[in-house]
N, C-alpha and C positions, 0 to 999 in steps of 0.2 A: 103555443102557450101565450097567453096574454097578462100583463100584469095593470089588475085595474088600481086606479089610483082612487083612495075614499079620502074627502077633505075630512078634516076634525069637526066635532061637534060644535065649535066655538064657532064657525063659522057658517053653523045653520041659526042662526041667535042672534035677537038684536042684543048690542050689547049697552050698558048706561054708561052715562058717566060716570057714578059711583064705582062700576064695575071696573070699565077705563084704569081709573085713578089709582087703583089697586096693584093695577099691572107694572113687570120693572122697564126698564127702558129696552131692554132688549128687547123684551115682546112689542113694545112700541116700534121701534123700528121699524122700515121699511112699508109702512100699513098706513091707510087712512080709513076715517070711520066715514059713513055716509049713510045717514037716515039710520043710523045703529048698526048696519051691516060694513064688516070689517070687507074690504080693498086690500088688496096685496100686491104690492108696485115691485114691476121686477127693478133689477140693480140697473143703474145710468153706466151711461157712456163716459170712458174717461173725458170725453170733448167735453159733452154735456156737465160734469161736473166744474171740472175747467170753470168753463163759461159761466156757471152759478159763483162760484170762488170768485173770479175775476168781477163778475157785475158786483157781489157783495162787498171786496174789499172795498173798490171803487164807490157804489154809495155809502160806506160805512166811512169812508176820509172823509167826501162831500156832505155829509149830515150833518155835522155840529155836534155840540153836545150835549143836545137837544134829543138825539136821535142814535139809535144804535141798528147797525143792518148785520144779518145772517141767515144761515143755512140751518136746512134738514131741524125742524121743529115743530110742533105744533101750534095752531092757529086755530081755537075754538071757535067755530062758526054757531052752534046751537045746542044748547045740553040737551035737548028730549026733542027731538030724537037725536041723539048726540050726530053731530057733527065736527070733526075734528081735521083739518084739512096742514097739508106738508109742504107748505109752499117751497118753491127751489130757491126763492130768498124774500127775507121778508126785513122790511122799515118798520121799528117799532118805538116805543118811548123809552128813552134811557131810563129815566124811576123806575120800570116794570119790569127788568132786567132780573128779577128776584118772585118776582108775583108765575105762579102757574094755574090754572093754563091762561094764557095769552090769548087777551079776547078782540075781538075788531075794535074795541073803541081805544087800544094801545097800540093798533097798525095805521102806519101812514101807505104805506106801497108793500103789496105782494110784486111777485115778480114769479113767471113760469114758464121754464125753459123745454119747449116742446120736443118731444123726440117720437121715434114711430112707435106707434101705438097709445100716444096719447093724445092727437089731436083735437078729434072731438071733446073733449076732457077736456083738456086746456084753450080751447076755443070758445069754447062756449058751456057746457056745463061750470067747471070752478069760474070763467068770468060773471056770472049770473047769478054763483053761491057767494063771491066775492061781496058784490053789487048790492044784493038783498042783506049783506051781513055790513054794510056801509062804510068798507072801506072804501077812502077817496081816490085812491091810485093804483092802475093795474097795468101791469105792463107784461107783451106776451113775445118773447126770444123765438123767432123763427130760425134753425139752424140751416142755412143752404149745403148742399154739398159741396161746393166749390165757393169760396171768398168767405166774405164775410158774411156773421149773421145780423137776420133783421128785425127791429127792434118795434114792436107796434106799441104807443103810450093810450092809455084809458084815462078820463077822467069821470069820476061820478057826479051822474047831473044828480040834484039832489030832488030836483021836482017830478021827474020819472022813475028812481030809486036805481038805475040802468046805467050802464058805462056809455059815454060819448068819443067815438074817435078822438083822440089829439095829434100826436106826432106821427111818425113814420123816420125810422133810420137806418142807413146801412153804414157800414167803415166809422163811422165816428155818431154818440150820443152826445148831445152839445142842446142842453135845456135847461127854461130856472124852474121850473116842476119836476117834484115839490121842492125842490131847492136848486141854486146853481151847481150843474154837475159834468163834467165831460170825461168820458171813456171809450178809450180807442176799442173796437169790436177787432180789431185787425190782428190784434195779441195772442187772437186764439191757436 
């Protein structure tokens, strides 16, 4: 005997923004939208949370108060076809702290902490939905199995509308983009 599993009808559907906007948080939860088709991100790893927590307190002291950093949100990339992306920590404007949904032009730095089965995703897919949605700063958490994880910095050239290598880190982030910041990787 076989048990077939049928997804919900919501998920053969693009969905809107309007529609989105209707929804409570819980159905939010755990989902990203992508060209109106709803994504469904299994649960992280205690590490991997960790390491979002930790990078987020960390840019959230170094920010000013200019700046607020956190977790497990939404970041509107594009209303039609909705685009709603969940970054694992996101640099945004303190004023906006109140405003929803949270558009690129109130993100200073995503941040996304790779784990298996999101590679290609966090490699290059969201760096590119990032890029075209112009935030300046992307930064991608490589988790090793052993030591510490490693940290790759983006900056958006603005003449190609594309990310340009910047940094490279392991055991310690020690840079003044987008502002002066240092965080031991080694806490995890």
């Amino acid at each position: 005997m076989t048990v077939e599993m049928v997804a919900p009808a919501w998920m053969h559907q693009q969905v809107t923004a309007e529609q989105y906007e209707a929804w409570t948080e819980e159905q939010c939860a755990g989902i990203e939208i992508v060209d109106g088709m709803v994504l469904v991100s299994p649960s992280a790893s205690k590490r991997h949370n960790r390491l979002a927590r930790l990078l987020a307190n960390s840019l959230d002291a170094a920010a000013g108060q200019d700046w607020n950093a956190d977790t497990d949100f939404d970041v509107r990339l594009q209303d039609v076809p909705l685009n709603n992306r969940r970054p694992d920590v996101t640099v945004y404007r303190a004023n906006t702290i109140d405003l929803t949904p949270t558009r690129p032009e109130h993100v200073l730095l995503v941040v996304e902490v790779v784990s298996p089965g999101s590679e290609t995703t966090d490699r290059v897919v969201k760096a590119d939905q990032y890029a075209r949605a112009g935030i300046q700063f992307y930064w991608r958490v490589e988790q090793a199995a052993t030591g510490a994880p490693l940290v790759y910095t983006y900056v958006l050239d603005p003449a190609t509308g594309r990310y340009r290598d910047s940094e490279m880190f392991t055991g310690v982030v020690k840079t003044s983009a987008p502002f002066p910041i240092e965080i031991d990787l080694c806490r995890i």
